[in-house]
C-alpha positions in Angstrom: 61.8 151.3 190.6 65.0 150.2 189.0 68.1 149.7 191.2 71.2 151.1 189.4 74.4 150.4 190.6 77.8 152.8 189.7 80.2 150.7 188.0 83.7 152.0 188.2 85.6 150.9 184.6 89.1 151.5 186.1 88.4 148.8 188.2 86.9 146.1 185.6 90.0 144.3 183.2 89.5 141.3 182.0 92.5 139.1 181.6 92.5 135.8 179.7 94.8 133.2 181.7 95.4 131.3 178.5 97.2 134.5 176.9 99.8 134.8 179.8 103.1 133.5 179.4 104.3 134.0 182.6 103.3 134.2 186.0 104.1 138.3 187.3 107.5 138.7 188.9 108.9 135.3 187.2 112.1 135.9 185.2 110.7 135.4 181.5 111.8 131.6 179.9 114.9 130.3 178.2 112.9 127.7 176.4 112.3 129.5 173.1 116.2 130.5 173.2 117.3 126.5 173.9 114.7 125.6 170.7 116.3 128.2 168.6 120.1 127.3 169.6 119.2 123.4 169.2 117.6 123.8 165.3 121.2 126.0 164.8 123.0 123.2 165.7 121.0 120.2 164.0 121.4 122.3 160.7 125.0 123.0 161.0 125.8 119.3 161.5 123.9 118.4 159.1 126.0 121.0 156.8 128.8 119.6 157.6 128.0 116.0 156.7 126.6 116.9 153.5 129.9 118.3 152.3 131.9 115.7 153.9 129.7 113.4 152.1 129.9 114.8 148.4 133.8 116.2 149.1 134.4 111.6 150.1 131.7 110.8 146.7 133.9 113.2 144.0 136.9 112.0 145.1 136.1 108.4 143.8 134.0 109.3 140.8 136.6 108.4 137.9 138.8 111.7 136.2 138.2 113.5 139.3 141.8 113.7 140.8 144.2 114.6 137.8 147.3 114.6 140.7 146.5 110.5 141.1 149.5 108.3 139.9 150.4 104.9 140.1 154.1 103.6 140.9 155.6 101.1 138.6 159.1 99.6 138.5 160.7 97.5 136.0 164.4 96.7 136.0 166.3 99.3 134.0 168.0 98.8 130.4 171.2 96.9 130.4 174.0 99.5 130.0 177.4 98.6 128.3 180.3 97.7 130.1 182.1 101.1 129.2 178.7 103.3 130.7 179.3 104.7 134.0 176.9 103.1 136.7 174.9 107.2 136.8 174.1 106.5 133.0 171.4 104.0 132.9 168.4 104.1 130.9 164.8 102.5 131.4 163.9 99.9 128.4 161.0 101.6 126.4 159.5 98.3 125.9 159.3 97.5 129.6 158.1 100.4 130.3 155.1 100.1 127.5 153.9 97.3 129.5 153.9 99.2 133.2 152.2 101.8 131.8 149.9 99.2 130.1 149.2 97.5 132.8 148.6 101.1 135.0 146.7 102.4 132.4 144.3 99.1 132.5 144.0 98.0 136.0 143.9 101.3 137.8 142.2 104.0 135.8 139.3 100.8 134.2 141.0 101.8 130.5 139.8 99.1 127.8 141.3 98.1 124.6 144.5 100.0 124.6 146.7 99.5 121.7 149.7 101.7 119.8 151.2 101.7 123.2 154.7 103.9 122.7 157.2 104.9 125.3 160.7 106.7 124.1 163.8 103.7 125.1 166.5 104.6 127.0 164.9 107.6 129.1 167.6 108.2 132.0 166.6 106.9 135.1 166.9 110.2 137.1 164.6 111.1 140.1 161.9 113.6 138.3 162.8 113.1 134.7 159.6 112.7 133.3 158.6 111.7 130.0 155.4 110.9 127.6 154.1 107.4 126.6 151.5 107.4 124.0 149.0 104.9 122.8 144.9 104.7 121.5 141.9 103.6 124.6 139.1 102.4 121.8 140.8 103.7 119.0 140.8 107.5 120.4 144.5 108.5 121.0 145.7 109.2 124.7 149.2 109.8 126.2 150.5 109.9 129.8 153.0 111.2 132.1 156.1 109.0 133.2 158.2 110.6 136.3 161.2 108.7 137.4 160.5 108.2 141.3 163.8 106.8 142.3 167.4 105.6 141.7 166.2 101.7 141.0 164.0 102.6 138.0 160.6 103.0 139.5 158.1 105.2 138.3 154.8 106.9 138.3 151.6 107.1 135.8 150.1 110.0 135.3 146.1 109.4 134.5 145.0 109.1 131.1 144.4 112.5 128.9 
C-alpha cells in the first residue's frame, strides 16, 4: 500500500537567496542613494563647464562684444596764442590715423580707405564723435569718446 504523508502548505515557502537585498533586521542600503547623488553631481559640473566654456569661446569670436574699445592718444591741435588753455581741439588728421591704425590692428579690418574724422573736436572727457571711412570698399564709421584731459581717446568697433 501507498504511504501518504499530510503536507501542511503554510509551512512550505520557497525563498530565492539571490532575490533578497538585505539580510532581515538590517537597516536597508545607502548605496543606490550615494550612486544617484554622485551622477547629480558629475552632470552639474559638467553643466557648468560647458557654459563656462562657450560664455570664454563667444567672447573671442570677432563682433561679439559691441562695448570693446581701444584707447588712442595723439597730441592735440595747436591752439592760438589768444585760445584759452580749456579750448583745445584734437587735429582730425591725427586722429584719422589712431583710428586707422585701431581700426586695422585690433578689430583684423583690411583695406581701409576714405578715412574721415571732423578737425578740431574739443578735447572734453565724453565728447564723442563719428569717424567715417570704407573696409573693402563697403562704408563703415565709428565712435570717438574723448577719455581724458591730454587728448586720448577710445574706438568704438567697426559698424
Amino acid at each position: 500500500m501507498p504511504t501518504t504523508a499530510a503536507i501542511d502548505p503554510g509551512a512550505l515557502t520557497w525563498e530565492d537567496p539571490s532575490m533578497s537585498m538585505q539580510q532581515p533586521g538590517t537597516p536597508p542600503s545607502r548605496q543606490p542613494l550615494l550612486w544617484a547623488l554622485g551622477a547629480v553631481s558629475l552632470v552639474a559640473v559638467a553643466a557648468i563647464v560647458l557654459a563656462a566654456f562657450l560664455v570664454g569661446r563667444q567672447s573671442t569670436q570677432p563682433g561679439s562684444s559691441p562695448a570693446t574699445v581701444q584707447e588712442f592718444t595723439y597730441p592735440p591741435a595747436p591752439t592760438t596764442p589768444d585760445e584759452p588753455e580749456a579750448s583745445r581741439y584734437l587735429d582730425g588728421i591725427d586722429v584719422a590715423k589712431g583710428v586707422s591704425k585701431v581700426v586695422a590692428e585690433s578689430y583684423g579690418a583690411k583695406d581701409l580707405t576714405d578715412i574721415h574724422c571732423p578737425d578740431r573736436e574739443p578735447i572734453q572727457i565724453m565728447n564723442t564723435f563719428t569717424c567715417t571711412f570704407r573696409i573693402a570698399g563697403e562704408a563703415s564709421e565709428v565712435t570717438v569718446t574723448v577719455t581724458d584731459s591730454d587728448g586720448s581717446f577710445e574706438v568704438s568697433r567697426p559698424r
